[in-house]
N, C-alpha and C positions, 0 to 999 in steps of 0.2 A: 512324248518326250523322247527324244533320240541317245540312247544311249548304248557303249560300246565300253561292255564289261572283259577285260582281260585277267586270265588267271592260270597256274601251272606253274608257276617260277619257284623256285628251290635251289635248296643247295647239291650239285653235283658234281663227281670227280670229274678230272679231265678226261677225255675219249667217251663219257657217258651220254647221254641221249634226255632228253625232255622233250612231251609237248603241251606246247601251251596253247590256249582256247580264247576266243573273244566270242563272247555272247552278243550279237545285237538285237536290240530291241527298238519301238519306234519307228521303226522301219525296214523293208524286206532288201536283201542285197541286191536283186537282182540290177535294179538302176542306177550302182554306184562300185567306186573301186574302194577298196579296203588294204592298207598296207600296215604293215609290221616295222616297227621301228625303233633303236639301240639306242639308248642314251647311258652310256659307259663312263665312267668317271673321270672327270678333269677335260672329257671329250664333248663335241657337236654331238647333239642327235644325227644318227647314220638310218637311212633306210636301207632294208633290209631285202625285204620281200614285198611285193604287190599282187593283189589279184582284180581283173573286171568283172564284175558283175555278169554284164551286159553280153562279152564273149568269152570270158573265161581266158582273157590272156594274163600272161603270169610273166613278171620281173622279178629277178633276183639281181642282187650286188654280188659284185664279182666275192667280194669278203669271204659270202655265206653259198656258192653255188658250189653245188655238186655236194653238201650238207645238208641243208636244209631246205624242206618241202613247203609248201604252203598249201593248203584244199580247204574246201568249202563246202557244209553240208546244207543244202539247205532246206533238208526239212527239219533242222533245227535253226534254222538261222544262224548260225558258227562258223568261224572262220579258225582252221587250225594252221601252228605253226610248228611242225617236225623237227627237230631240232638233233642230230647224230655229229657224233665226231666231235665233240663238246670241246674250246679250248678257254685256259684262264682270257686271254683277250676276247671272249663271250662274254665277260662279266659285265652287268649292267642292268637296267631298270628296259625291259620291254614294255611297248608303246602298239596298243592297235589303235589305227588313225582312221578315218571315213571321208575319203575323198569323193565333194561332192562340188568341182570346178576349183576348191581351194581343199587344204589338206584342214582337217577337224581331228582335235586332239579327242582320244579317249585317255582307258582309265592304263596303267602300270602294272609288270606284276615285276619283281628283282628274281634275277638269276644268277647264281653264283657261280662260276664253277674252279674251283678249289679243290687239292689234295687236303 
């Protein structure tokens, strides 16, 4: 079964740092893309960050560049999301997705970031 566990979210000041984790299971990265994605209150889901499997190319949104990292370990199968320079418009439920020709929802973690 294919599943893609995200987890790290918490509550943080503003200018603080998080990073949060997606475990995939079910399947190895290497033949798929894996992106990161915001779903922010009252807002669309926004992607954020993407990475390929296959060559290791990596997108960011203008939003979160020069912020936030994105890497992938894989000899755990995990895909991390580096998160610095933390602002209240961060606030939201992160989303790791498994892009395999269409986008595949995983699971959520909420990230707060609040004084």
């Amino acid at each position: 079964e294919v599943q893609l566990q995200a987890s790290g979210g918490g509550l943080v000041q503003p200018g603080g740092s998080l990073r949060l984790s997606c475990a995939l299971s079910g399947f190895r990265f290497d033949d798929y893309g894996i992106g990161w994605f915001r779903q922010a209150p009252g807002k669309e889901r926004e992607g954020l960050a993407a990475i390929s499997g296959s060559d290791g190319t990596i997108y960011y949104s203008e939003s979160v560049k020069g912020r936030f990292t994105i890497s992938s370990d894989d000899a755990k199968n995990t895909i991390y999301l580096q998160m610095n320079t933390l602002k209240p418009e961060d606030t939201g439920v992160y989303y790791c997705n498994l892009y395999d020709g269409e986008w595949r929802l995983g699971s959520g973690t909420l990230v707060t970031v609040s004084s």
